[in-house]
N, CA and C atoms as an extended XYZ file, in Angstrom:
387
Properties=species:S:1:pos:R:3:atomname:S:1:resname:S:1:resid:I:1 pbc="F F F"
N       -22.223      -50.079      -78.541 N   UNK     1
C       -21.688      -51.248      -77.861 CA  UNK     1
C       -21.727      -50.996      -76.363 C   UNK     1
N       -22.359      -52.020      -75.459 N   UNK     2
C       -22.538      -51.768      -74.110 CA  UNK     2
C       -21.238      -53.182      -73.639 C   UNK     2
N       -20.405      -51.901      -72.736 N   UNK     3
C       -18.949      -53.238      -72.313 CA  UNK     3
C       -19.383      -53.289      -70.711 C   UNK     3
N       -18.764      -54.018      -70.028 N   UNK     4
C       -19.116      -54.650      -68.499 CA  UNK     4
C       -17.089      -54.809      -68.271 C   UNK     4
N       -17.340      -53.851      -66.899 N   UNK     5
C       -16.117      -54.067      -66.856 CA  UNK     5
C       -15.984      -53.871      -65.391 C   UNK     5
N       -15.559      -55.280      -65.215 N   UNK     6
C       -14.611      -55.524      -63.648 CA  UNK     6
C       -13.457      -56.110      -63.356 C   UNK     6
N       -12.862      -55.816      -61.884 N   UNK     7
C       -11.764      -56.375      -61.928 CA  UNK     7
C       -11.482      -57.128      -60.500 C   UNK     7
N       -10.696      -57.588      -59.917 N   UNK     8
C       -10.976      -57.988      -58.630 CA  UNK     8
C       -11.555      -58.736      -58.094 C   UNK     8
N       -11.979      -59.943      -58.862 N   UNK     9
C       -12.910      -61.205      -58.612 CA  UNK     9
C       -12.932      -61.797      -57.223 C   UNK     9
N       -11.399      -62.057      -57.076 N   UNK    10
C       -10.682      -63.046      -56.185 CA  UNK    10
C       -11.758      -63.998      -55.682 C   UNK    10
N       -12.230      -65.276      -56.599 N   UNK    11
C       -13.470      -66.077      -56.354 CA  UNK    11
C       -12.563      -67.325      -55.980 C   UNK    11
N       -12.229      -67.604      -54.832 N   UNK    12
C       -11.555      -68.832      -54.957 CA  UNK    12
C       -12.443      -70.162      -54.417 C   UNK    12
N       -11.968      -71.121      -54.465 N   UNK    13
C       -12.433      -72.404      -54.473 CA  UNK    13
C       -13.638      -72.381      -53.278 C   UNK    13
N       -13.704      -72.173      -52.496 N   UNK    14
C       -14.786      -71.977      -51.403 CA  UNK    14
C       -16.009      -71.007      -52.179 C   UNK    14
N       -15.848      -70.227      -52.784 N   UNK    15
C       -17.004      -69.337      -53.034 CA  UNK    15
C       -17.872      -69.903      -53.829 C   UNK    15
N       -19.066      -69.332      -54.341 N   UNK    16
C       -19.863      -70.056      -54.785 CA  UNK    16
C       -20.318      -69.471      -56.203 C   UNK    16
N       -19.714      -68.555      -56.638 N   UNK    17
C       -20.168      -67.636      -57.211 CA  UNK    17
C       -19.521      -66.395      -57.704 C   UNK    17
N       -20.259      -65.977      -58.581 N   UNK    18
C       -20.109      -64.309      -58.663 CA  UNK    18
C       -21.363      -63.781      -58.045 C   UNK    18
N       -21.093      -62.806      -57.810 N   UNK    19
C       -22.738      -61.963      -57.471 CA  UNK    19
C       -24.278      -61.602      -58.260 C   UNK    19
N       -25.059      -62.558      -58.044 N   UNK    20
C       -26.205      -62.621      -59.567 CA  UNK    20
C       -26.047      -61.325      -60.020 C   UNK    20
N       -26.364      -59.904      -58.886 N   UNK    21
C       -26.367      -59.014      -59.968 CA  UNK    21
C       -25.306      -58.699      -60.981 C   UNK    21
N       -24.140      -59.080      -60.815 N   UNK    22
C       -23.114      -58.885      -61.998 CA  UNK    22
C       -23.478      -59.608      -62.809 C   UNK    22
N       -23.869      -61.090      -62.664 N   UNK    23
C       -24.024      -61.815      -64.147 CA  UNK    23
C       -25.459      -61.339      -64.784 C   UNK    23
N       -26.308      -60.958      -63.613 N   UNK    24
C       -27.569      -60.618      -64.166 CA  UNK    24
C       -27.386      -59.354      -65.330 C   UNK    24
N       -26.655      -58.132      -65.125 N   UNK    25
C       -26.516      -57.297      -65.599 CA  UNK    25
C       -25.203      -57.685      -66.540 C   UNK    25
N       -24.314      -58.485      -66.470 N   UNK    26
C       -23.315      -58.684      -67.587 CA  UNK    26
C       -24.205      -59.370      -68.678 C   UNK    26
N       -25.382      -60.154      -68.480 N   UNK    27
C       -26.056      -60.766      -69.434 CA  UNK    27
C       -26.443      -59.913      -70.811 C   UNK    27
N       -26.514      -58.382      -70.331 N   UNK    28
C       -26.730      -57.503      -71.335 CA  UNK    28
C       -25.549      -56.525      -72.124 C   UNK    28
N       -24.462      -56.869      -72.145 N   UNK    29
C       -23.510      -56.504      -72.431 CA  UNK    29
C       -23.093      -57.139      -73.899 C   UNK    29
N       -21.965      -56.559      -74.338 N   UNK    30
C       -21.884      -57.185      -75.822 CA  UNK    30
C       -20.135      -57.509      -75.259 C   UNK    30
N       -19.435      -56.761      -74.715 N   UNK    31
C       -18.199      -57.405      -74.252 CA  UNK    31
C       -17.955      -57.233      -72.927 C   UNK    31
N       -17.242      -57.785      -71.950 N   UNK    32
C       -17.099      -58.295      -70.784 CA  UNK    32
C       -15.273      -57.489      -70.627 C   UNK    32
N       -15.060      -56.878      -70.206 N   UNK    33
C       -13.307      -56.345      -69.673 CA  UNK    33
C       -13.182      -56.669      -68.391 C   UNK    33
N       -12.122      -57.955      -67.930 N   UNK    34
C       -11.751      -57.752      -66.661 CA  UNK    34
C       -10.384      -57.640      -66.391 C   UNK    34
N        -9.789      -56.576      -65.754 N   UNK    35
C        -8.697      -56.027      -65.230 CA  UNK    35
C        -7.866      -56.811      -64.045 C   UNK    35
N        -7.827      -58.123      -63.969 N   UNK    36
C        -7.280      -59.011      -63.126 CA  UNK    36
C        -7.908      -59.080      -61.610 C   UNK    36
N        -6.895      -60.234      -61.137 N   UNK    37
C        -7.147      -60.810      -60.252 CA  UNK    37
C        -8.346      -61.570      -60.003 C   UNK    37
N        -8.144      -62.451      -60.994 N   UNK    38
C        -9.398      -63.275      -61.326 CA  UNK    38
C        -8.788      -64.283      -59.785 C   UNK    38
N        -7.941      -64.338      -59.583 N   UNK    39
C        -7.689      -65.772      -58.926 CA  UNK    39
C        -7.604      -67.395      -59.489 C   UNK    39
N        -9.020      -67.459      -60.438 N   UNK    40
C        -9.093      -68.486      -61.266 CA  UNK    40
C        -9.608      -68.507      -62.512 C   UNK    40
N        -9.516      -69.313      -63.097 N   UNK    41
C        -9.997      -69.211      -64.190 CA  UNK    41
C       -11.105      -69.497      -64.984 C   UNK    41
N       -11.646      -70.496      -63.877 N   UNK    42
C       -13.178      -70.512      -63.131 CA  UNK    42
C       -14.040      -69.374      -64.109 C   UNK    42
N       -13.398      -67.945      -63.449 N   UNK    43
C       -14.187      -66.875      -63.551 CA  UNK    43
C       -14.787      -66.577      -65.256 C   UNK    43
N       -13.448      -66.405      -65.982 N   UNK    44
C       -13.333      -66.449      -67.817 CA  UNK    44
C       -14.191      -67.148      -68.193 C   UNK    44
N       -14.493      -68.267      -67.484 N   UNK    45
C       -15.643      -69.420      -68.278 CA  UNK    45
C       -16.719      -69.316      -68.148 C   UNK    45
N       -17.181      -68.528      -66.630 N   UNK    46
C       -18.468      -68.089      -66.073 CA  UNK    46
C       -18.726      -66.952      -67.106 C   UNK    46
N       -18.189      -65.787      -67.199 N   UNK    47
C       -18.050      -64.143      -67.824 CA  UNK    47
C       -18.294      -65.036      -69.458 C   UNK    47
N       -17.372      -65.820      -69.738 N   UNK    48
C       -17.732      -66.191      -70.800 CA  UNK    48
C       -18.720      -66.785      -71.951 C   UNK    48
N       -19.710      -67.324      -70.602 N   UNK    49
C       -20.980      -67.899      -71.113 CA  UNK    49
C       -22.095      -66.592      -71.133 C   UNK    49
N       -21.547      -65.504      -70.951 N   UNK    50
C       -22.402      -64.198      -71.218 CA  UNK    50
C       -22.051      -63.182      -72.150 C   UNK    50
N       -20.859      -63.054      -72.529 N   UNK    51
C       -20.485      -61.864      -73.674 CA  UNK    51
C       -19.089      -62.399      -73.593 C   UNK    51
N       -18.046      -62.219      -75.159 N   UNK    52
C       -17.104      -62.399      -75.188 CA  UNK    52
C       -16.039      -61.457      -73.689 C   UNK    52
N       -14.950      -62.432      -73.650 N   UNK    53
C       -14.564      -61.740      -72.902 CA  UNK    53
C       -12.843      -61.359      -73.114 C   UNK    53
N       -12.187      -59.943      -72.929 N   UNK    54
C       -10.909      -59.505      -72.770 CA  UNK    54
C       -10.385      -59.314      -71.392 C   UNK    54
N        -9.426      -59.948      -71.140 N   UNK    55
C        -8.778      -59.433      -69.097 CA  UNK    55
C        -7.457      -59.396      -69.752 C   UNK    55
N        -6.806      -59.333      -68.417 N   UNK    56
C        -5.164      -59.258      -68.037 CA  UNK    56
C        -5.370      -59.887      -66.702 C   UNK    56
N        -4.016      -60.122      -66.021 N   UNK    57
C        -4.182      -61.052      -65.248 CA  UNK    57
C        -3.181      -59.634      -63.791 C   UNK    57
N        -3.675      -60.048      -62.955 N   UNK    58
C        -3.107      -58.898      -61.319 CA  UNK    58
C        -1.960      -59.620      -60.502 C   UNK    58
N        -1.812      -59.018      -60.029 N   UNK    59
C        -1.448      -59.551      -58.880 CA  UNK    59
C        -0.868      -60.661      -58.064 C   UNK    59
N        -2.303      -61.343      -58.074 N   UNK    60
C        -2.751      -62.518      -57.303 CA  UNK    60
C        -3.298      -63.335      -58.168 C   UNK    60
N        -3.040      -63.024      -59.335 N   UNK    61
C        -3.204      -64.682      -60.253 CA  UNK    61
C        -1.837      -65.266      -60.539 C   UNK    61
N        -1.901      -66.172      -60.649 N   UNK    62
C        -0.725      -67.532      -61.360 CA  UNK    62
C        -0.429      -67.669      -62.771 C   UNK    62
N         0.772      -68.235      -62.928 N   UNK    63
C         0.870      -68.738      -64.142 CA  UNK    63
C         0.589      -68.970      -65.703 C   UNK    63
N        -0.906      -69.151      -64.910 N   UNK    64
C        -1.547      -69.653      -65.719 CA  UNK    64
C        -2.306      -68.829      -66.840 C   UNK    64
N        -2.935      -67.921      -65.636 N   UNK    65
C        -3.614      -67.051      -66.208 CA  UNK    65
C        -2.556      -65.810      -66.663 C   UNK    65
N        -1.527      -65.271      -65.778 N   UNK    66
C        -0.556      -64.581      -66.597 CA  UNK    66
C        -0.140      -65.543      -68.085 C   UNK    66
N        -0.187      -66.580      -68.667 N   UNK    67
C         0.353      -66.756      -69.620 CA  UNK    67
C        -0.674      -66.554      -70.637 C   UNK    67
N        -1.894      -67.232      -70.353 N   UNK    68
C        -3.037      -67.072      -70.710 CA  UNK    68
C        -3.560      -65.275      -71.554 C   UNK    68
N        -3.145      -64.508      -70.301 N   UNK    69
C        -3.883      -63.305      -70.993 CA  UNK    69
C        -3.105      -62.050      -70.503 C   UNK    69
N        -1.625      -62.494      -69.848 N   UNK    70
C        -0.524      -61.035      -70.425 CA  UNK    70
C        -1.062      -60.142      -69.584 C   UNK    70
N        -0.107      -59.479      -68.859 N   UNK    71
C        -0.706      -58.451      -67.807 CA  UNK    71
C        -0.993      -57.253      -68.395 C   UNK    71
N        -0.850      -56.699      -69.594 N   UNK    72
C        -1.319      -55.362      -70.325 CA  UNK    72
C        -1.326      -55.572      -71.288 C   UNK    72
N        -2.472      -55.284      -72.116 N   UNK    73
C        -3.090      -55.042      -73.696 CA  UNK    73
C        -3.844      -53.631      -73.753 C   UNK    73
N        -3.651      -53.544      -74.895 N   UNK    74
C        -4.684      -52.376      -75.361 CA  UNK    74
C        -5.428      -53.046      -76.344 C   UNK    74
N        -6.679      -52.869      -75.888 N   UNK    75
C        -7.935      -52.824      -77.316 CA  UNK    75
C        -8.594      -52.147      -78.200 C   UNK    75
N        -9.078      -52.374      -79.198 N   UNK    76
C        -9.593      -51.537      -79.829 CA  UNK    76
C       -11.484      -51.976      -80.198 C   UNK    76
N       -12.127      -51.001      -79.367 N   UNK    77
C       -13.981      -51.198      -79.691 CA  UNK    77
C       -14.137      -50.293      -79.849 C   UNK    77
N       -14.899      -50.410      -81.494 N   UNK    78
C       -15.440      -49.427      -82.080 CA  UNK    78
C       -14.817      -48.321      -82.529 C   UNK    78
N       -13.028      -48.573      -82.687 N   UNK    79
C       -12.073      -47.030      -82.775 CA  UNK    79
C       -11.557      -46.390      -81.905 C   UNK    79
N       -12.280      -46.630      -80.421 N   UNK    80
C       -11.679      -46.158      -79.401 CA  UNK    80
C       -10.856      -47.427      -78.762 C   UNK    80
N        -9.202      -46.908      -78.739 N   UNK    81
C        -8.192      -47.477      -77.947 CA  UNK    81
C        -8.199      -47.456      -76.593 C   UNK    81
N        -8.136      -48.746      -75.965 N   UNK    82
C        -8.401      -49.116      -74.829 CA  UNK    82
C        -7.456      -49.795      -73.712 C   UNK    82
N        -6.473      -49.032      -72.933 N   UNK    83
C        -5.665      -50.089      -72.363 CA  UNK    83
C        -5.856      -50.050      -71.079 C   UNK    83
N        -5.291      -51.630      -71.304 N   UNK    84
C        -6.133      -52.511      -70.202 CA  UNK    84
C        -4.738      -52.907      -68.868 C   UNK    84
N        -4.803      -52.475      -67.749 N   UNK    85
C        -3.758      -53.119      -66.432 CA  UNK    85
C        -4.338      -53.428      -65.205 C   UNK    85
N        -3.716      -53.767      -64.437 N   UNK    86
C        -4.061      -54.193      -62.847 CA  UNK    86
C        -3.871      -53.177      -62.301 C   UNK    86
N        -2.809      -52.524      -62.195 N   UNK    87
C        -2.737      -51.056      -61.605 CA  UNK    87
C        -1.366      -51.202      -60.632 C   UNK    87
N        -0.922      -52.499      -60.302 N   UNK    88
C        -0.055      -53.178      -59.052 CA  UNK    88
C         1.724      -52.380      -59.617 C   UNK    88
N         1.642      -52.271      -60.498 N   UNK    89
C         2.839      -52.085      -61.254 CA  UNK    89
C         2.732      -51.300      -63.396 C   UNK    89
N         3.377      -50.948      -63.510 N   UNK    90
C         4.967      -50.523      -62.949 CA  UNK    90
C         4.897      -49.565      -61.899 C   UNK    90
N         5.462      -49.831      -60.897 N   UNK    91
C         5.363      -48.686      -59.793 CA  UNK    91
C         5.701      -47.476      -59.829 C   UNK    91
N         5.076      -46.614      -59.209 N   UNK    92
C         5.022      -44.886      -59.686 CA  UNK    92
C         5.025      -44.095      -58.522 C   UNK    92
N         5.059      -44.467      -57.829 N   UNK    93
C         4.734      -43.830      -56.649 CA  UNK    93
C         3.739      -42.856      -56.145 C   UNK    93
N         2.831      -42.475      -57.567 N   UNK    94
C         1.611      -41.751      -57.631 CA  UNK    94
C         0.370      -43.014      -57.302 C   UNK    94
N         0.251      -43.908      -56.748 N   UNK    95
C        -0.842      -44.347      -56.695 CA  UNK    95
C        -1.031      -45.179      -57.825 C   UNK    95
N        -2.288      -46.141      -57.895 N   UNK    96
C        -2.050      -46.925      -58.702 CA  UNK    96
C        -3.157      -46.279      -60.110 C   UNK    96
N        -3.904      -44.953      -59.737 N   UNK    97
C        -3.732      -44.331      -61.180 CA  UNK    97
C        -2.721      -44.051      -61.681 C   UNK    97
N        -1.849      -43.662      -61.043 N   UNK    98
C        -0.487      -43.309      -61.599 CA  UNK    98
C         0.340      -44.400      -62.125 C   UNK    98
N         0.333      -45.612      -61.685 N   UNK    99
C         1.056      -46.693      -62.462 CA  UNK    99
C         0.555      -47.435      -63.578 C   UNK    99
N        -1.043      -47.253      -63.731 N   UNK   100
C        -1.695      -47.228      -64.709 CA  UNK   100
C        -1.423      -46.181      -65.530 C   UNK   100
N        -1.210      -45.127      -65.436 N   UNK   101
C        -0.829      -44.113      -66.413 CA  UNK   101
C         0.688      -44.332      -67.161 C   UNK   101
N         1.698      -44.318      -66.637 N   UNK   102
C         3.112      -45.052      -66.461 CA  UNK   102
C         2.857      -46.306      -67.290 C   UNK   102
N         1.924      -47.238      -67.334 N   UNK   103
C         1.939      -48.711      -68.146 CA  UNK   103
C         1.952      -48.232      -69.780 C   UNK   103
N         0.883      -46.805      -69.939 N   UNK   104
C         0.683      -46.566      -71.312 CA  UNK   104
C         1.209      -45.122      -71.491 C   UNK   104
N         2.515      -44.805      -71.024 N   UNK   105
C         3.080      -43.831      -71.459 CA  UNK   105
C         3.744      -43.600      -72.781 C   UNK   105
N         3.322      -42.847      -73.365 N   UNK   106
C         3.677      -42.785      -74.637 CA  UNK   106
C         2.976      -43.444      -75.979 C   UNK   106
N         1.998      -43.679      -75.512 N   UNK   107
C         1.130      -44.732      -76.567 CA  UNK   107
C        -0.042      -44.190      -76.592 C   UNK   107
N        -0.910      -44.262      -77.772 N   UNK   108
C        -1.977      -43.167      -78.205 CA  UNK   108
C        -3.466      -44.360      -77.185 C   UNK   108
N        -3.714      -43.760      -76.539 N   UNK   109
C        -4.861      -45.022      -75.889 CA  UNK   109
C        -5.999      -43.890      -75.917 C   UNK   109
N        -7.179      -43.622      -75.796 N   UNK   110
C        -8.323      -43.117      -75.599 CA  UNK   110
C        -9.149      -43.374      -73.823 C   UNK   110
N        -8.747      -44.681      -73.764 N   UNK   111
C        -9.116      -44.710      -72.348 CA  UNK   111
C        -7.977      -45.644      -71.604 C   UNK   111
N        -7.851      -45.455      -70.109 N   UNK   112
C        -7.456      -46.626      -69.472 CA  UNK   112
C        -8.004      -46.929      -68.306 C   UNK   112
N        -7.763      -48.780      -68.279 N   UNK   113
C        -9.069      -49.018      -67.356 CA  UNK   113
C        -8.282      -49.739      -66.522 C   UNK   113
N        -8.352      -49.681      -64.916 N   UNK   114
C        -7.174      -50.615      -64.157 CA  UNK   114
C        -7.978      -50.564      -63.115 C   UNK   114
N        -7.669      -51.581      -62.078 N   UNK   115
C        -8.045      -52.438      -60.971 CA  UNK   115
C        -7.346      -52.098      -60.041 C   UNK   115
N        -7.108      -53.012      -59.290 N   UNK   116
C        -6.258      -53.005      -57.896 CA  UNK   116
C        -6.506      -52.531      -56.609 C   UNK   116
N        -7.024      -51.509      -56.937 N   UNK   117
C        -7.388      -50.485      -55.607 CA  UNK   117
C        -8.374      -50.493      -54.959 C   UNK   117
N        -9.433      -51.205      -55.693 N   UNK   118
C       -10.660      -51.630      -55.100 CA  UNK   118
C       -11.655      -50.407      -54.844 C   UNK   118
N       -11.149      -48.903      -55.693 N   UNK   119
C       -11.606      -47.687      -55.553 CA  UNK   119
C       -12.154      -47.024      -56.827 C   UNK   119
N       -13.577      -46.636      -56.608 N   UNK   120
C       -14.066      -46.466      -57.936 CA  UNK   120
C       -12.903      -44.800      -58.468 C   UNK   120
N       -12.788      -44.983      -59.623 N   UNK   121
C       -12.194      -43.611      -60.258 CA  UNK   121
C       -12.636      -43.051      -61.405 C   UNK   121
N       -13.216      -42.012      -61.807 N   UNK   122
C       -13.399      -41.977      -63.063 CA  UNK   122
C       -12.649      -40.312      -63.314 C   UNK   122
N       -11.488      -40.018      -64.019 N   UNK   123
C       -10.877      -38.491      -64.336 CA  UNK   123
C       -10.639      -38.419      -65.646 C   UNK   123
N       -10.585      -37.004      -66.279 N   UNK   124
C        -9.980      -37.499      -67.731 CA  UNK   124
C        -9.207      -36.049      -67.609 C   UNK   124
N        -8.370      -36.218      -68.570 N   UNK   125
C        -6.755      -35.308      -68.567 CA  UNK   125
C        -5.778      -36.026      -69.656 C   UNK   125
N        -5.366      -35.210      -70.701 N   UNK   126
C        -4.428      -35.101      -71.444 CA  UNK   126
C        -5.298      -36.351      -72.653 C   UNK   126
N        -6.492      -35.766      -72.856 N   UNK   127
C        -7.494      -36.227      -73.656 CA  UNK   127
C        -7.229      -37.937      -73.260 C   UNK   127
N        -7.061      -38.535      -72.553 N   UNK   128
C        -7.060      -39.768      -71.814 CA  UNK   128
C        -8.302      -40.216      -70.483 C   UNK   128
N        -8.931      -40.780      -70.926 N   UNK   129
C       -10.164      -41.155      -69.810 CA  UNK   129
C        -9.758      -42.714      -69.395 C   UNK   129
């Protein structure tokens, strides 16, 4: 299974777009993960006409989309547990890996994938990637 995973859209009403190469390359994906701050919801429908799609909502989305899709889930593809945050909270004071870590404390996850920081990360520790 090939997943596509972003977070940080913030596409609001003026923009025109996502960036072809994301949709170009999400076109080949089998699921789509985005980690909030869609801004709108716009985005879900775009991501959506290319591979199913799972988010949570950041930050800087509304209502709507917090009601819509819940600021933390964990998934499950293919057996491996997957949880999913913005990174903004619960606050930790370690950074927002660290409040991503803090969201799934105590819960068996295999990976976690969070946003916010706008900083690529990839570490693994305490068999958690």
């Amino acid at each position: 299974m090939k997943v596509g995973v972003v977070s940080d859209t913030h596409l609001s009403s003026r923009a025109k777009g996502l960036p072809s190469v994301l949709m170009e390359e999400f076109s080949k994906v089998d699921m789509i993960l985005h980690l909030g701050d869609w801004v709108s919801l716009e985005i879900y429908d775009l991501l959506a006409e290319l591979a199913p799609v799972e988010g949570i909502a950041g930050n800087n989305d509304g209502a709507e989309i917090i009601r819509r899709l819940g600021e933390r889930k964990i998934v499950t593809l293919e057996g491996v547990r997957i949880g999913m945050i913005h990174g903004h909270a619960p606050y930790s004071r370690k950074g927002t890996d660290g409040n991503a870590l803090l969201a799934f404390e105590g819960e068996k996850v295999d990976c976690i994938l969070f946003g916010h920081s706008h900083q690529p990360l990839l570490r693994q520790g305490g068999g958690i990637l």
